[in-house]
DOVOVO-517407 format. One record per atom (N, C-alpha, C): x, y, z negated; residue in one letter. Coordinates in nm, 2 decimals. Example, Ala and Ser with C-alpha at 12.3 -4.5 7.8 and 13.67 -1.06 7.14 Angstrom:
<sites>
+--------+--------+--------+---+
|     xx |     yy |     zz | r |
+--------+--------+--------+---+
|   1.32 |  -0.57 |  -0.78 | A |
|   1.23 |  -0.45 |  -0.78 | A |
|   1.32 |  -0.33 |  -0.78 | A |
|   1.28 |  -0.22 |  -0.71 | S |
|   1.37 |  -0.11 |  -0.71 | S |
|   1.29 |   0.00 |  -0.79 | S |
+--------+--------+--------+---+
</sites>
This chain:
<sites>
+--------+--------+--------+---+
|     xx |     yy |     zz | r |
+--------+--------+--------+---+
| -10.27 | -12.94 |   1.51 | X |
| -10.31 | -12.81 |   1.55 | X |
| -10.20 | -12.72 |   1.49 | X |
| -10.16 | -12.61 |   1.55 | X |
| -10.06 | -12.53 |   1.53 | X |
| -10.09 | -12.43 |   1.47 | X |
| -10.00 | -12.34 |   1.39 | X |
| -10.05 | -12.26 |   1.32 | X |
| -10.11 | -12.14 |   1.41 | X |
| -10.03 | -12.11 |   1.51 | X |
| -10.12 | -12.00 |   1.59 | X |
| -10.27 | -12.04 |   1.64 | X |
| -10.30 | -12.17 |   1.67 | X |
| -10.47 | -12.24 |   1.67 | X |
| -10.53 | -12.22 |   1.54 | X |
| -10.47 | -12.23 |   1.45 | X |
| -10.53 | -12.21 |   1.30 | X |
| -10.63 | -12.10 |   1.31 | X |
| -10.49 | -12.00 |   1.31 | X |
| -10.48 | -11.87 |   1.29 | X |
| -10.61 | -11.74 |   1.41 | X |
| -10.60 | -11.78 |   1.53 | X |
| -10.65 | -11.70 |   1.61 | X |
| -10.73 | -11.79 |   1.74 | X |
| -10.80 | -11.70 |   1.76 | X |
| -10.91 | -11.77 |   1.88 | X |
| -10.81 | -11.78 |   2.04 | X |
| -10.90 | -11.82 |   2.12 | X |
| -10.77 | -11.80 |   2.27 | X |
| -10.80 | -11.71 |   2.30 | X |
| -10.87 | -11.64 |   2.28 | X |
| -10.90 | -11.48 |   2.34 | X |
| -10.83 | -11.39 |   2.25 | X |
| -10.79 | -11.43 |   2.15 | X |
| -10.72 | -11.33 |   2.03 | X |
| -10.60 | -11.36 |   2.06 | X |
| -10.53 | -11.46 |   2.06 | X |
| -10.41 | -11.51 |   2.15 | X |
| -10.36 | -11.45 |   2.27 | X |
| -10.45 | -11.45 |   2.34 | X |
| -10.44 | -11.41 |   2.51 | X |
| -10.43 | -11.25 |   2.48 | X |
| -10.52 | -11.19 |   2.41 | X |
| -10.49 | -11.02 |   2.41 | X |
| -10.32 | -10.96 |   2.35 | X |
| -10.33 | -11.05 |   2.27 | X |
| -10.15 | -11.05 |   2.19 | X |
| -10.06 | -11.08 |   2.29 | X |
| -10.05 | -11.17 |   2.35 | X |
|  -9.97 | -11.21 |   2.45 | X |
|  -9.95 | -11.09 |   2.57 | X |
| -10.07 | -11.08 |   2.59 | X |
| -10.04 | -10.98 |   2.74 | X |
| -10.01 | -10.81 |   2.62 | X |
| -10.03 | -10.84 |   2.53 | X |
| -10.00 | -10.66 |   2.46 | X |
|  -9.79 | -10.69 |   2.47 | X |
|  -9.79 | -10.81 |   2.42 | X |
|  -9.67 | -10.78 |   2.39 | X |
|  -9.59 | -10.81 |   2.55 | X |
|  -9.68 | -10.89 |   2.65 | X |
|  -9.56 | -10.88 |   2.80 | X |
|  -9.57 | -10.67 |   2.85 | X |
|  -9.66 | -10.67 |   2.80 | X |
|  -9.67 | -10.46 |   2.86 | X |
|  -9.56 | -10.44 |   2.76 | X |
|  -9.54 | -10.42 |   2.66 | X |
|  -9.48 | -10.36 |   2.61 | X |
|  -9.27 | -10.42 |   2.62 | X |
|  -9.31 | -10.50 |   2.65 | X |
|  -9.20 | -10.64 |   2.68 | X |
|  -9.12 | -10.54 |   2.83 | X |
|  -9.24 | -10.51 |   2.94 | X |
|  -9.23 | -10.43 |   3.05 | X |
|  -9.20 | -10.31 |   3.06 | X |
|  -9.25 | -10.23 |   2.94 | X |
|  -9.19 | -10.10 |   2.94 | X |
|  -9.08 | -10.08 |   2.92 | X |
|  -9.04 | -10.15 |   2.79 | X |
|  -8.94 | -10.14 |   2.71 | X |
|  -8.80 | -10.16 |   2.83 | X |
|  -8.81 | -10.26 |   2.92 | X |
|  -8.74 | -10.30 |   3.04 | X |
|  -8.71 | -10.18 |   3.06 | X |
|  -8.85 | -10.14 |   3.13 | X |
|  -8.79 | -10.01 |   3.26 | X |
|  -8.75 |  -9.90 |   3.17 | X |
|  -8.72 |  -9.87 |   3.05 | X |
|  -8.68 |  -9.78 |   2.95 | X |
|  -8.56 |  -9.79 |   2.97 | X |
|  -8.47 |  -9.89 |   2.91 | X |
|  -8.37 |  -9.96 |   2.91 | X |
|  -8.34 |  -9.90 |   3.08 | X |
|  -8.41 |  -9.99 |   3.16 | X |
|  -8.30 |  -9.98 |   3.26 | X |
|  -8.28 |  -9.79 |   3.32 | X |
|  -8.35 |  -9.72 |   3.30 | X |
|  -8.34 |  -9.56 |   3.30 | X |
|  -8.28 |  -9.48 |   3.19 | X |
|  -8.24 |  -9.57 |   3.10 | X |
|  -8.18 |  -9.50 |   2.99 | X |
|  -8.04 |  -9.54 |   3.00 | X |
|  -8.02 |  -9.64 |   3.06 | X |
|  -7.87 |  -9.72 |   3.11 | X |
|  -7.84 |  -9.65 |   3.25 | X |
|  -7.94 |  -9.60 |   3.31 | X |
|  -7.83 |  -9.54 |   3.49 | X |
|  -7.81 |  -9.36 |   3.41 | X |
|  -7.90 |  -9.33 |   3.28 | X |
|  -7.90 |  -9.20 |   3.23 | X |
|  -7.80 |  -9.18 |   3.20 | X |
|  -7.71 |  -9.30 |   3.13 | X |
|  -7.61 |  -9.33 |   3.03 | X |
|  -7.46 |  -9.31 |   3.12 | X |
|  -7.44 |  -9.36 |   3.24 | X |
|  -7.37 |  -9.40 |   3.31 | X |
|  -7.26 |  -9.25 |   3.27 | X |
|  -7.15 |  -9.29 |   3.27 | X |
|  -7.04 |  -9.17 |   3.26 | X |
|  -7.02 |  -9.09 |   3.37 | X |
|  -7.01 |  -8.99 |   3.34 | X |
|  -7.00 |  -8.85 |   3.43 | X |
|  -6.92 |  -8.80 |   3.42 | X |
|  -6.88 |  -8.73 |   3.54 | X |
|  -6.77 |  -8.62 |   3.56 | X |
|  -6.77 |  -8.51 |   3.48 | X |
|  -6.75 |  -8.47 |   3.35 | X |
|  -6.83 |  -8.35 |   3.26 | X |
|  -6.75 |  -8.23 |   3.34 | X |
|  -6.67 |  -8.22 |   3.38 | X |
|  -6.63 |  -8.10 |   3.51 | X |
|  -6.73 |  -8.02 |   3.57 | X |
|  -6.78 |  -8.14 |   3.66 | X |
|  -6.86 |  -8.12 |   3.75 | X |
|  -7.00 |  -8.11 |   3.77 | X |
|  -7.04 |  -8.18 |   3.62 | X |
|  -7.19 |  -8.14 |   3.56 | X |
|  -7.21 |  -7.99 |   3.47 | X |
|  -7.12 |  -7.98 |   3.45 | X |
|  -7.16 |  -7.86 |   3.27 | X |
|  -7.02 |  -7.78 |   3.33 | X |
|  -7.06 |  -7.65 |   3.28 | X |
|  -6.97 |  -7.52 |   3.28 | X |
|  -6.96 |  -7.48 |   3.13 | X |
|  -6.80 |  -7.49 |   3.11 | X |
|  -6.77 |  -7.45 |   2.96 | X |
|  -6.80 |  -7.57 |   2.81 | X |
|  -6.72 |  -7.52 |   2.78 | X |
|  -6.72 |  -7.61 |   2.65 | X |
|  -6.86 |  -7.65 |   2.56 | X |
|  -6.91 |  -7.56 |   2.54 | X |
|  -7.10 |  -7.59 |   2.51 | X |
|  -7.15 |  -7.69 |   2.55 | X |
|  -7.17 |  -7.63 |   2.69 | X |
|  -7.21 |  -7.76 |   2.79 | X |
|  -7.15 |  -7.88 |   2.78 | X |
|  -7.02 |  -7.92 |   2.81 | X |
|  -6.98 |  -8.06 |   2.75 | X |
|  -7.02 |  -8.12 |   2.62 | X |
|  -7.00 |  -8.02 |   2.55 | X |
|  -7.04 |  -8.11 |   2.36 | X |
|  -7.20 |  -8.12 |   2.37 | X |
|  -7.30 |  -8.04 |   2.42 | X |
|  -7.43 |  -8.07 |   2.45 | X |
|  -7.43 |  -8.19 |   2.62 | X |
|  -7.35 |  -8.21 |   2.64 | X |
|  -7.35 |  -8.34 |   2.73 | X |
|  -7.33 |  -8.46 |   2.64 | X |
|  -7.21 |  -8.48 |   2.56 | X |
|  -7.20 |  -8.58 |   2.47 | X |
|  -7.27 |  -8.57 |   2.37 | X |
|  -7.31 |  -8.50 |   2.34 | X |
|  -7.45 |  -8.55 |   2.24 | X |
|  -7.54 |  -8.58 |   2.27 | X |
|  -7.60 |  -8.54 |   2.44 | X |
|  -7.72 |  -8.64 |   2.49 | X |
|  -7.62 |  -8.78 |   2.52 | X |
|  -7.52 |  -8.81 |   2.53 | X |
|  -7.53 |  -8.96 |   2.58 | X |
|  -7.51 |  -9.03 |   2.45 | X |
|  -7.49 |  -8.94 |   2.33 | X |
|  -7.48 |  -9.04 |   2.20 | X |
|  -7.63 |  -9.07 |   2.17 | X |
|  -7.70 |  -8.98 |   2.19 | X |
|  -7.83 |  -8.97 |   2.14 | X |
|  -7.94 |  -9.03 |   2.23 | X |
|  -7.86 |  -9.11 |   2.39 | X |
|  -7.93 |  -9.19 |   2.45 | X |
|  -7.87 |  -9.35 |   2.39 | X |
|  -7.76 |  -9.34 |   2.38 | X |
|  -7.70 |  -9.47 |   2.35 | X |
|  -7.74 |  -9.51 |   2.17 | X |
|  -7.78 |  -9.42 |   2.09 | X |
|  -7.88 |  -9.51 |   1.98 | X |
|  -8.00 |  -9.49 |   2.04 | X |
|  -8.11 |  -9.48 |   2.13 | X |
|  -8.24 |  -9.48 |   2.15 | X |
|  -8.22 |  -9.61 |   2.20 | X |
|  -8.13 |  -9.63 |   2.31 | X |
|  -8.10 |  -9.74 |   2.35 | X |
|  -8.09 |  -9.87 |   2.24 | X |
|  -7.98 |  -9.88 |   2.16 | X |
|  -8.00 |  -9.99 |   2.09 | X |
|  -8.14 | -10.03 |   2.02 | X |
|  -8.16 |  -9.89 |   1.96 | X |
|  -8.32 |  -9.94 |   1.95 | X |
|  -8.44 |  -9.99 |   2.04 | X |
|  -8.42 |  -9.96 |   2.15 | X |
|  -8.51 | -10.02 |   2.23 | X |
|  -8.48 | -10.18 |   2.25 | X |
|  -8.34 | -10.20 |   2.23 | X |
|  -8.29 | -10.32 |   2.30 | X |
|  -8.36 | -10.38 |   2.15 | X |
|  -8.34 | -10.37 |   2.04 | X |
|  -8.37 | -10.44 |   1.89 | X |
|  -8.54 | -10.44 |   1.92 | X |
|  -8.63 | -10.33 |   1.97 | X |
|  -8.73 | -10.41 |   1.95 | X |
|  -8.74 | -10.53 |   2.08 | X |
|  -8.71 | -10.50 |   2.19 | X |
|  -8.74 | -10.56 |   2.31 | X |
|  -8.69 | -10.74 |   2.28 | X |
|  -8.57 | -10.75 |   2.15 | X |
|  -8.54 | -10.82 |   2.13 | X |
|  -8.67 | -10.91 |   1.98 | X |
|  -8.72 | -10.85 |   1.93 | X |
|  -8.82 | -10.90 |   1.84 | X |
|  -8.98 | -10.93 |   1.95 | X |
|  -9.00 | -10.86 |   2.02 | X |
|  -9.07 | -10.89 |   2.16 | X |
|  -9.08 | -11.03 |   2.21 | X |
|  -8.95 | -11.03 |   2.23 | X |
|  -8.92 | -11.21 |   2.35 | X |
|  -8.91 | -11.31 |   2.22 | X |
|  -8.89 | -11.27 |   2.09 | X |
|  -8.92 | -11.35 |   1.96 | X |
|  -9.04 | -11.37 |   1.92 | X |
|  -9.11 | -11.26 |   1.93 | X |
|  -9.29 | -11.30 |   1.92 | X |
|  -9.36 | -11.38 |   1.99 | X |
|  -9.28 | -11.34 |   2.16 | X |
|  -9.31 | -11.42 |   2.22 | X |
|  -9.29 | -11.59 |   2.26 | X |
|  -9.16 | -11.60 |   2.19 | X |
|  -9.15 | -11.74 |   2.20 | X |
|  -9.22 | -11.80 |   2.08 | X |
|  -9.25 | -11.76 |   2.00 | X |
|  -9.31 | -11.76 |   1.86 | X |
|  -9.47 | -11.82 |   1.88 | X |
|  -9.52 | -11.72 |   1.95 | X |
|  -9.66 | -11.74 |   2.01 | X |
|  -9.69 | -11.86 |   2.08 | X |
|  -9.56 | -11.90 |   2.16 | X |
|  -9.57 | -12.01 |   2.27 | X |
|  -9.54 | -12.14 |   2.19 | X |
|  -9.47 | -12.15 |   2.09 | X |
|  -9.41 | -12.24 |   2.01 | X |
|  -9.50 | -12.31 |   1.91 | X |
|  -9.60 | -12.20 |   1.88 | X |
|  -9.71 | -12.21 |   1.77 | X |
|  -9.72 | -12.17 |   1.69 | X |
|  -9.58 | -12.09 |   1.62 | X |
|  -9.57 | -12.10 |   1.47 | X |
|  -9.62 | -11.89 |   1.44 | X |
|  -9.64 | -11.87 |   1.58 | X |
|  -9.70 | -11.70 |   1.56 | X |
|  -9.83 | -11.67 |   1.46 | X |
|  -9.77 | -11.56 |   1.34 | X |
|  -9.88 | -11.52 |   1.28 | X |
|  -9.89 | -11.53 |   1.11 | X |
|  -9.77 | -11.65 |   1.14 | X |
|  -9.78 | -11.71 |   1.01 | X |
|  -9.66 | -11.57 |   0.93 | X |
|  -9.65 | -11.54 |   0.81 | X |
|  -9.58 | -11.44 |   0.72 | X |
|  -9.41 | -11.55 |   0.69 | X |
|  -9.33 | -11.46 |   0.76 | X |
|  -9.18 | -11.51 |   0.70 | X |
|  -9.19 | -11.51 |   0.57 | X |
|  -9.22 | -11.41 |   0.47 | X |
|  -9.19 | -11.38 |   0.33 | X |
|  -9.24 | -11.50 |   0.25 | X |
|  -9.40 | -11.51 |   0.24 | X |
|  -9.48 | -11.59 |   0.16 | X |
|  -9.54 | -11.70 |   0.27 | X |
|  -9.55 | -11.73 |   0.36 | X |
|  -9.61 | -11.82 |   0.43 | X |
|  -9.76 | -11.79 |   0.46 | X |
|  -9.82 | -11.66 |   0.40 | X |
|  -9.95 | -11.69 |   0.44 | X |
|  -9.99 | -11.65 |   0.58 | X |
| -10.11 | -11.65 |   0.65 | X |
| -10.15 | -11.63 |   0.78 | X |
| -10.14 | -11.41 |   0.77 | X |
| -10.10 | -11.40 |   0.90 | X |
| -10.12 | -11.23 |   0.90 | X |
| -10.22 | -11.23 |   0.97 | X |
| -10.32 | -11.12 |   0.93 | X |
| -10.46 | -11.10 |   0.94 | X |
| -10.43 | -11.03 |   1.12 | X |
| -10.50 | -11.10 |   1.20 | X |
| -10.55 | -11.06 |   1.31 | X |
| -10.55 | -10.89 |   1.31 | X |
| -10.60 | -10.80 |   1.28 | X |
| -10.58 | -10.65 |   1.26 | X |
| -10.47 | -10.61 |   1.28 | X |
| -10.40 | -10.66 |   1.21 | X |
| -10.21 | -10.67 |   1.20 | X |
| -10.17 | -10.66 |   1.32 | X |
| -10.20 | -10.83 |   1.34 | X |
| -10.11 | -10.87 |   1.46 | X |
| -10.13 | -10.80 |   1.53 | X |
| -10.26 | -10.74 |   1.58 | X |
| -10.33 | -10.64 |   1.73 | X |
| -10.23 | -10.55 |   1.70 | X |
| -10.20 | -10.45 |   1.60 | X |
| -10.16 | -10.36 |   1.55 | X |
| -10.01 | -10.37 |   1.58 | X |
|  -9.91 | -10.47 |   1.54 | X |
|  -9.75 | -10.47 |   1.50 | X |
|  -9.77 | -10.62 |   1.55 | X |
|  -9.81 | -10.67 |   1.73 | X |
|  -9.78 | -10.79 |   1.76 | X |
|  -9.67 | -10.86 |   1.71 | X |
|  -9.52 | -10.78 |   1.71 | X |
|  -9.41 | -10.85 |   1.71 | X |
|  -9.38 | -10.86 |   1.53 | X |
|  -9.49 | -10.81 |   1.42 | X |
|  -9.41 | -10.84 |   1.29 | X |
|  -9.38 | -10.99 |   1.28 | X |
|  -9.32 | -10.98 |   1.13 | X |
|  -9.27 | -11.13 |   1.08 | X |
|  -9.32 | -11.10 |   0.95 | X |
|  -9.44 | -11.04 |   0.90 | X |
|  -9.43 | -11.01 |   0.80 | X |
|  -9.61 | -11.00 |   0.79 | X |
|  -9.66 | -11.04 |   0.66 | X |
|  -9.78 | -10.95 |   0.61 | X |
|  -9.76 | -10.85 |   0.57 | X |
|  -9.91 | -10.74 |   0.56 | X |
|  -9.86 | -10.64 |   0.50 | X |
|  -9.77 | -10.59 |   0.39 | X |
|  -9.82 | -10.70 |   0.29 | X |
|  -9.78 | -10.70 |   0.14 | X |
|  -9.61 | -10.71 |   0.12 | X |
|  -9.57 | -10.86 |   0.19 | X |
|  -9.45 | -10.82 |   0.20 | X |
|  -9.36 | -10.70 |   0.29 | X |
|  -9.40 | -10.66 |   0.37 | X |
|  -9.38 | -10.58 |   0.43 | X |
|  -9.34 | -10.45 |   0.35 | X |
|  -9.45 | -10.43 |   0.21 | X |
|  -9.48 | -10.30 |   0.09 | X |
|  -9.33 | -10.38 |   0.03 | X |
|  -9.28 | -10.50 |   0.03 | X |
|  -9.21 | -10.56 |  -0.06 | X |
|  -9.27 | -10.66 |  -0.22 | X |
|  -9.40 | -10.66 |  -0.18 | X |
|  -9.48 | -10.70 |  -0.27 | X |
|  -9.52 | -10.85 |  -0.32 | X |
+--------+--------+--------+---+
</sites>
């Protein structure tokens, strides 16, 4: 038996799973609207005056870190999810013990119990 059978029922499995393919989905279509957002522009021909440009490059700096962030969780996502499929979902990186069901509903994609999590 695997630790994720240990750990949770198939219906407590099955709700985790499909939380984390929605959010797995958004994060996509984020990404891919935040990448055609991103796309370089003519600053000429968008913005009048120098304002306007430095308030143009600060939205594309300030899409391009939202961006990496989205890509880092979307990337802990397809990790939970292989994690989940593999067996070993649920169990705590830090100390090894089981993370409580509440959690997982809560922060699908941690690696962590709470406690370590506090650093504890």
């Amino acid at each position: 038996m695997t630790v994720v059978e240990q750990l949770l029922a198939p219906a407590q499995r099955d709700m985790i799973r499909d939380e984390l393919l929605r959010s797995l989905c958004k994060l996509e279509r984020s990404l891919k609207a935040s990448g055609e957002a991103a796309r370089p522009r003519d600053l000429e021909q968008d913005t009048v005056g120098r304002l306007s440009r430095i308030e143009a490059l600060q939205n594309a700096g300030f899409t391009k870190k939202l961006e990496a962030r989205e890509q880092a969780q979307l990337e802990q996502i397809v990790a939970a999810l292989h994690r989940l499929e593999e067996g070993s979902y649920g169990s705590c990186n830090g100390c090894g013990a089981p993370i409580p069901f509440e959690r997982l509903s809560i922060f699908p994609e941690t690696l962590a119990c709470s406690t370590c999590t506090r650093g504890g």
